[in-house]
N, C-alpha and C positions, 0 to 999 in steps of 0.2 A: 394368573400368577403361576399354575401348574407348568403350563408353556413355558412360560416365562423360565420358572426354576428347570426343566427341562431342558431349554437350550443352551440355559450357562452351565450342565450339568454336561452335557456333550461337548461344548467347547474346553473344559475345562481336560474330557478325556481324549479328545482331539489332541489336545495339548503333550497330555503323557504318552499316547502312542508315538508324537512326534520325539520327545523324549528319549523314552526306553528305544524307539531306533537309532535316534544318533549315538545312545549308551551302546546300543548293540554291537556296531560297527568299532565301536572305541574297546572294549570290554574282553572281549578274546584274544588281545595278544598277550598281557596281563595274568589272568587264567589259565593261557597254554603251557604260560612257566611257570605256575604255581602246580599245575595239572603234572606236568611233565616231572617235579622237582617229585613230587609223594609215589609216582608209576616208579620211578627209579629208589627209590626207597623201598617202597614196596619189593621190588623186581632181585631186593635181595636178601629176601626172608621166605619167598613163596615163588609158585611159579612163571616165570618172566611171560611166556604166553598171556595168563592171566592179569599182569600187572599192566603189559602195553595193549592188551586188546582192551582194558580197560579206557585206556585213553586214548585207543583208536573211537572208542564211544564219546569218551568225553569231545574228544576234536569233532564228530559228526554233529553232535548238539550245536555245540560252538557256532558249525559251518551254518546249520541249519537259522540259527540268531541271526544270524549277521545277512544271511537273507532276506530271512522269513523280516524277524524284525526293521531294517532299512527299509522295505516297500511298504510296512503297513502305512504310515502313514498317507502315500500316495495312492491305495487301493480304495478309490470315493467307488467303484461298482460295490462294492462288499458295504454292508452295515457294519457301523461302526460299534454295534457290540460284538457282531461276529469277530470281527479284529481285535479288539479285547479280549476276547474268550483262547484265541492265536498265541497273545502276549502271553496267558497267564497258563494255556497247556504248555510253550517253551519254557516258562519259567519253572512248572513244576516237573518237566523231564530235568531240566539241568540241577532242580535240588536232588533228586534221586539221584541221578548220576552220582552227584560227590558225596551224597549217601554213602553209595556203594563202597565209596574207597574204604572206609571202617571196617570190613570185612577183612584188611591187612592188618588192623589193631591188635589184633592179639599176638600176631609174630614180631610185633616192633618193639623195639628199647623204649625205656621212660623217654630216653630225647626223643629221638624219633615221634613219638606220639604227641608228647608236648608241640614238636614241628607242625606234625600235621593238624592238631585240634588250632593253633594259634595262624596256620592258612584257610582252615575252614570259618574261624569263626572273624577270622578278615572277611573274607569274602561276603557272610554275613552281613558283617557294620556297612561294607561297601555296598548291597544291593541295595540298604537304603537310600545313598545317593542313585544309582542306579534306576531304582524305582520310582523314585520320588516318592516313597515310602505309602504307596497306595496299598492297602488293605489286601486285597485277593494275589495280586501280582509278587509284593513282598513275602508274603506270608505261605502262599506255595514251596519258596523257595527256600524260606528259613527254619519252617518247624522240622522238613525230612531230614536238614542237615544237622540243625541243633540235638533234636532227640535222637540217631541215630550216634552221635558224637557224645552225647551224655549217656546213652545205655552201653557203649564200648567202654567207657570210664568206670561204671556201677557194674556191668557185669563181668568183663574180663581185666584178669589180676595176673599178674607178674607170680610164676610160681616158687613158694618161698617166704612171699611177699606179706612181712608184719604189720604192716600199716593199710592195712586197707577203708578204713575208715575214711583215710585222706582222696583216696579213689570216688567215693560218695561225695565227699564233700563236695571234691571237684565236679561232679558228674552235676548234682544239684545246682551252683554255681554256674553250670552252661545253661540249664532251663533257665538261670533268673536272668541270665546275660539275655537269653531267647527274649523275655520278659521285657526285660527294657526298653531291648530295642524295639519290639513291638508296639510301646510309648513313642519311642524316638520317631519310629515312621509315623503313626497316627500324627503328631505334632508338625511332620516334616510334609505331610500331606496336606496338613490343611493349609502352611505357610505358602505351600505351591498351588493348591486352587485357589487361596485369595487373591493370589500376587497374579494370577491368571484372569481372574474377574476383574481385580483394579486395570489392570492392561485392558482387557475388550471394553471397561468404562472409558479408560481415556481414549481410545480409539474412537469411541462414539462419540465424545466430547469432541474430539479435535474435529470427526464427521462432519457434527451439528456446527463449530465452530467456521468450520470451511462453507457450510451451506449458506450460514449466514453472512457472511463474507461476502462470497459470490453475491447473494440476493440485494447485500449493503452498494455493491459495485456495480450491480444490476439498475437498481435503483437511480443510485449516483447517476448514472450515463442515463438511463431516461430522463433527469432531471435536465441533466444536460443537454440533452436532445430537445426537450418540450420548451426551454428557457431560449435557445439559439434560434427553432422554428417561430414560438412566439414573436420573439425579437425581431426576425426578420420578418414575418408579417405587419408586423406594427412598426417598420423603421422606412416600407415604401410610403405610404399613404403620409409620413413625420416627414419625410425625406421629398415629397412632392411638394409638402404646403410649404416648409423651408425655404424649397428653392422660388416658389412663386411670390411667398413674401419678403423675400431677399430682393427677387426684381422688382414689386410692389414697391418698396421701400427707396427705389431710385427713381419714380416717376412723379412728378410733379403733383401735390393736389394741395386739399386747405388745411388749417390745423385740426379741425377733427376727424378728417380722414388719417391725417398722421399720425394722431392719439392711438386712431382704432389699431392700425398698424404696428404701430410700438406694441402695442399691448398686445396682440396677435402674436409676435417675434417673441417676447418675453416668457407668455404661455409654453410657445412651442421649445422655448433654451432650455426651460424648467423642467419640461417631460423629454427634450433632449440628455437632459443632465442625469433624471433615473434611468435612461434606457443603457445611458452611458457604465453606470454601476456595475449593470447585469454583462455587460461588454467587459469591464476592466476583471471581473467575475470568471466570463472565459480567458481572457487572454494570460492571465495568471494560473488558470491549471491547462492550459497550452501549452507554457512554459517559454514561452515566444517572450517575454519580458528581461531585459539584458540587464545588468548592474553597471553602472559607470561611476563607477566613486573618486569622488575628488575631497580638498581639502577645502572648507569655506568656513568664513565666520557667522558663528548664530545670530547675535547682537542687528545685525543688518536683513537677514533671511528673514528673522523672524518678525522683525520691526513692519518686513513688507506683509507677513500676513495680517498683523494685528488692524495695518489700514485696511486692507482689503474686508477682515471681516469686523471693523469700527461701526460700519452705518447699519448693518444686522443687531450687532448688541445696542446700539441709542435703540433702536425702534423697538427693544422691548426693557429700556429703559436698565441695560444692566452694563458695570463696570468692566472691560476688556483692557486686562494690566499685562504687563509684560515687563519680568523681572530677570533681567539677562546680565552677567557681567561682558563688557566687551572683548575681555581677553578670552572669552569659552569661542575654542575653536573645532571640527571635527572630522571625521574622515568617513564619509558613508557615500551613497548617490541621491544628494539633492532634488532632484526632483519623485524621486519614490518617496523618499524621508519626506517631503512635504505633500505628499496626498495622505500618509500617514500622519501629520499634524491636521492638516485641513479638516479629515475627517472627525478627527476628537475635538478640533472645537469647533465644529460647525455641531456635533454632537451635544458638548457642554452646552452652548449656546440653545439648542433645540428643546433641552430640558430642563435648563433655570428660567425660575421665572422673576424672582428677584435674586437682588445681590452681586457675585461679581464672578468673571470669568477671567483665571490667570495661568500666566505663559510662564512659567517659572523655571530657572536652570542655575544649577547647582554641581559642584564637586561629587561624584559618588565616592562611596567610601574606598572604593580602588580610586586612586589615581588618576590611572590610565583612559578614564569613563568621565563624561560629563551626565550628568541626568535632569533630562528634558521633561518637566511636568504639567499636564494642561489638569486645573483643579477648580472645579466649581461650587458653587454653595446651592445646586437643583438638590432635586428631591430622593437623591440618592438610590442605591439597586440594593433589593434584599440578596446576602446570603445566598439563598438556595439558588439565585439565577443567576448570578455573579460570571459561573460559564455558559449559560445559554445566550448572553447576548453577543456575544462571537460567532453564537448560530446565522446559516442567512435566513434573511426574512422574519428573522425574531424581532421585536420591539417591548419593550418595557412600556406599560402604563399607555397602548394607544390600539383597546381595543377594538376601535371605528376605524383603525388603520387610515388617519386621518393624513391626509396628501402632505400636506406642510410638515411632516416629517420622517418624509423619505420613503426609502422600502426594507430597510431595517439589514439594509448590506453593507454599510458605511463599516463596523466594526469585521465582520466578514472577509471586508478586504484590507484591514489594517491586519488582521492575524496572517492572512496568506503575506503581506506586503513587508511585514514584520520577520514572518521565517525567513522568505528570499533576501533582505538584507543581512542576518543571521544578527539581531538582533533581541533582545529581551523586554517585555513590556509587564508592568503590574502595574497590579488595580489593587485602591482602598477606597472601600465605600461603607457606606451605612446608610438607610432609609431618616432620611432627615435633616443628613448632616452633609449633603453632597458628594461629589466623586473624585478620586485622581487618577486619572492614569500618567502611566511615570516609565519613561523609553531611555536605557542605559544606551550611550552611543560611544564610539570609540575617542577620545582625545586625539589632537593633532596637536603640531606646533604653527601658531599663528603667522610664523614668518612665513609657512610657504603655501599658503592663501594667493593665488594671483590674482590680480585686479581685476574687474570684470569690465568686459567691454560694455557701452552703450549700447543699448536695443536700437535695433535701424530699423526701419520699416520697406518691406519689400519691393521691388519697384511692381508698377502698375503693368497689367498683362502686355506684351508688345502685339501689335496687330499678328495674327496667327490664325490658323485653321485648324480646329476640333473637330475630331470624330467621337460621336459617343453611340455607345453600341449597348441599348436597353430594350428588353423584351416588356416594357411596361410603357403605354403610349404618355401618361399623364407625367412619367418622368423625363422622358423625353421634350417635350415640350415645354414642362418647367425650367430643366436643364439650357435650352435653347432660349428662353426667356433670361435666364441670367445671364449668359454670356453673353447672349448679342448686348446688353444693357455695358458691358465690358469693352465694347466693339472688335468681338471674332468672329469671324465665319464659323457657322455651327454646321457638321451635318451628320444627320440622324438616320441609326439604323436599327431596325430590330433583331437583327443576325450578324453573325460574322461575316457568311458568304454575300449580305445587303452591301455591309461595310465594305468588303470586296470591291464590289461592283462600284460603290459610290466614290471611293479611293482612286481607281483607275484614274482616271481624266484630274480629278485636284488631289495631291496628294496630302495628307495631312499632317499638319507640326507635332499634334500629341494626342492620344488618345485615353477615351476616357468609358472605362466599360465595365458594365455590371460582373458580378460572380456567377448568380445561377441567370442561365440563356435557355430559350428553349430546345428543346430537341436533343435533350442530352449535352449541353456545349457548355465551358464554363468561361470564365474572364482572361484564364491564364492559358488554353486553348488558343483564344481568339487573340491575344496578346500576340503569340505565339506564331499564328498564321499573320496577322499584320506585319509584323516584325521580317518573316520569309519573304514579305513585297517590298518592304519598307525599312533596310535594316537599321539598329539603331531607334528603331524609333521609342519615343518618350512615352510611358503608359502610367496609368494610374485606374485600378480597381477601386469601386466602389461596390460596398454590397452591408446588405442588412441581416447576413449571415453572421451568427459571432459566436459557432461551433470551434470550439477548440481546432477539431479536424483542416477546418478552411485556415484559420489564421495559421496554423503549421504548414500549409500546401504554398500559402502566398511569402510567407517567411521563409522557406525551401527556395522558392522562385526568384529571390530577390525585389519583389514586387513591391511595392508601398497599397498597402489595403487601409482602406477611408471607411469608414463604416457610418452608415446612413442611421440617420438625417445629419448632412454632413453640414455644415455652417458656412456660410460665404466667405467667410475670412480663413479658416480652414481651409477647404475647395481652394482657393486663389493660390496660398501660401503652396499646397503643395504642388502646382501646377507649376509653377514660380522653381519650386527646390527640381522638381524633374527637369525642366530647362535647363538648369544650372549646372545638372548633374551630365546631362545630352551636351552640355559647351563644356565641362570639366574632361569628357574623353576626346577631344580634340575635333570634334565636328563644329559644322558653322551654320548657323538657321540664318537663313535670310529670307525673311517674312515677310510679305507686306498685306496690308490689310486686303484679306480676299485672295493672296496667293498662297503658294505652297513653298514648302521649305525645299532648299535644292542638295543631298547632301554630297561633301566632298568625295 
């Protein structure tokens, strides 16, 4: 604590050296004319040598402040009492100094002396500010000039002079003024070392604030890093059995081979579906997620999820209502606005276990707002956790972290999905009573809804040539097992410089290649060099990377990134839109099964 109280005892006169210098530099022009106004006064009642050599001293003091004092602060070789001990010999040469000028008091008029007593005992009231009223500093300066001004008033008298009494009074009078202010500064000094303290507290405050900051953001990004790494570890081996029971799934056999199969596919959509979380996880603080907002009606959007998740609520035997008037129309982008439904009631849904789950929409009390409420009769969130479950990976009430309900990201990505619309969401709950969350959306006017087309289903791959360029053999192979089930020509490489070589003699219609390669290469590289042999040509990235970083690199690139375990239906569709996109710039593929594309 002695420490302690020692260092904030130095800082504090760190402080005031800094102070009383920049007072220094300020403080002598001030002075010079108040100096110069009494020399000249003086100068015509006594001898004018006397009067200006006087203030050839006063100006050398002066000179010597404005030096001396400006650099103290910046002299760290000198101990910093030595430099205290600097401020407080300057300060008690320059009280003597204006001492000295009372030595003219007895040849001056009542004005005149009045004059001079009412600039000294300025000067006075000012070295308080001056000093910041410290103890040693102030007080050198003020008792030579105060007493030396009060015994010129008690001792010498105007000859003649019947009232001398009034002379005492006044001289007494300067001692208590002396008095005061020596209050004033004690008061005025501690104002200035607290207010110096509270500053080095907040300073360390905001220190500690920033440290923890950084360590918060430190954190952050290794999570990020450890979530993207895991991810793409666990999305080859997801992303191998996909594609082999995708081709599985087209080869002839009996019903219980087909059983196993389904059920094999099902497994793998289900842990598709959480790995997918932790993916939508990065892509939203990627920033790589666009807003497309359109006008559509609820009454029908919603109608489509309530089927979709019908056969989830019968199998646990609970009500899925949906309370929509048909004229609620509104203006947001549909499809973010429904992974933010999906997820609150695939949530409701996960935590009632009787009762009933409803889609509820309503007038908000603006107007201008419809408000969209999913409200169930589960078993409600206390209180205290009400914002932890916005945390990721938080879960209410499943501490076996029990698979059939998820990984506790579902809400996580409604809050991120929720600011990027610039939307509002509240929640009312209670432990017993079930939950609402409740999503104010914008109003539209129903008339300008356009009709939505029919879903088409995509045509079937046309006979083509693949290249897929994987540093992982088991994908490769699996890769080659599905498309040839497709009837393409596949051919496989583990490098760019493979694919090179394998490209030469057939060329290939579209290419399809991992993100990390070895040897330092990545997908947009190898894109890159195909594309200098093959211009134009059609690519599609795949990768189990889902690093904010990559999805920003392939988003930059123009690239379409598929992120493993990629789905057959998926896979196809976008193979299909690359095409589309390869004939929409004016080029011509003309494919035939087993040949290469020739372009114009």
């Amino acid at each position: 604590m002695a420490g302690e109280r020692s260092a904030e005892q130095a800082s504090v006169e760190l402080e005031l050296l800094r102070l009383i210098g920049k007072q220094g530099r300020r403080v002598p022009y001030p002075v010079s004319i108040a100096a110069l106004m009494m020399a000249m006064m003086a100068a015509q009642v006594m001898s004018p040598w006397l009067a200006y050599g006087w203030l050839g001293v006063v100006f050398v003091v002066l000179a010597a402040r404005w030096v001396v004092l400006g650099r103290l602060p910046e002299m760290h070789e000198r101990p910093l009492e030595q430099r205290l001990d600097w401020a407080i010999w300057l300060s008690l040469a320059n009280g003597l100094v204006f001492s000295v000028s009372l030595v003219a008091a007895p040849h001056l008029s009542d004005f005149q002396r009045m004059v001079q007593t009412i600039v000294l005992l300025g000067l006075c009231a000012g070295a308080v500010a001056t000093t910041a009223g410290h103890r040693v500093v102030f007080q050198v300066f003020l008792w030579p000039v105060t007493l030396a001004n009060a015994l010129a008033w008690g001792l010498f008298h105007q000859p003649g002079e019947q009232h001398r009494w009034l002379d005492w009074v006044l001289s007494a009078l300067i001692v208590f003024f002396g008095v005061i202010l020596t209050g004033l500064a004690r008061d005025t000094y501690r104002v200035f070392a607290e207010s110096v303290l509270i500053r080095l507290q907040q300073n360390k405050s905001n220190q500690q604030l920033r440290q923890a900051l950084s360590q918060a953001e430190s954190a952050m990004a290794a999570k990020t890093r450890f979530l993207a790494s895991a991810s793409h570890d666990l999305r080859q081996p997801m992303h191998t059995l996909s594609l082999f029971g995708a081709a599985l799934d087209k080869r002839p056999m009996d019903d219980e081979g087909r059983v196993i199969v389904t059920q094999m596919n099902l497994a793998l959509q289900s842990l598709s579906s959480q790995m997918d979380a932790l993916l939508d996880i990065s892509k939203l603080d990627a920033n790589v997620v666009p807003v497309n907002n359109q006008v559509f009606a609820l009454q029908p959007w919603l109608g489509r999820l309530q089927r979709e998740f019908q056969p989830a609520a019968l199998r646990k035997q609970l009500l899925l209502r949906l309370d929509c008037p048909p004229e609620a129309c509104v203006e947001s982008d549909p499809v973010l606005l429904e992974r933010v439904v999906r997820n609150l009631i695939d949530n409701a849904i996960k935590y009632t276990m009787r009762g009933e789950v409803a889609i509820e929409v309503n007038r908000g009390q603006d107007e201008e707002v419809w408000r969209l409420s999913v409200r169930d009769t589960g078993m409600g969130i206390p209180e205290h956790e009400q914002q932890r479950i916005f945390e990721e990976f938080y879960q209410v009430g499943n501490p076996e972290r029990d698979r059939a309900k998820g990984l506790g990201l579902g809400l996580s990505i409604v809050t991120r999905l929720v600011d990027l619309l610039d939307l509002h969401l509240g929640l009312r709950s209670a432990p017993g009573h079930g939950s609402s969350f409740m999503l104010n959306v914008t109003a539209a006017d129903i008339a300008l809804v356009r009709p939505g087309a029919a879903p088409r289903q995509g045509p079937a791959l046309p006979p083509m040539r693949v290249l897929v360029i994987d540093d992982e053999e088991p994908v490769r192979v699996a890769m080659h097992a599905l498309l040839s089930a497709h009837g393409c020509q596949v051919l496989l490489a583990g490098s760019t410089r493979e694919g090179l070589l394998k490209s030469m003699g057939q060329q290939p219609d579209l290419l399809l290649t991992d993100f990390r390669l070895r040897g330092g290469e990545d997908g947009i590289s190898a894109v890159r060099s195909l594309r200098s042999a093959f211009p134009g040509l059609p690519a599609l990235i795949v990768s189990g990377d889902t690093a904010p970083e990559r999805l920003r690199e392939a988003h930059e690139a123009g690239l379409t990134l598929l992120h493993k375990p990629v789905t057959e239906e998926l896979l196809i569709n976008a193979m299909q839109a690359a095409l589309a996109e390869y004939r929409r710039e004016g080029v011509d593929v003309s494919s035939v099964r087993g040949g290469a594309a020739s372009p114009v």
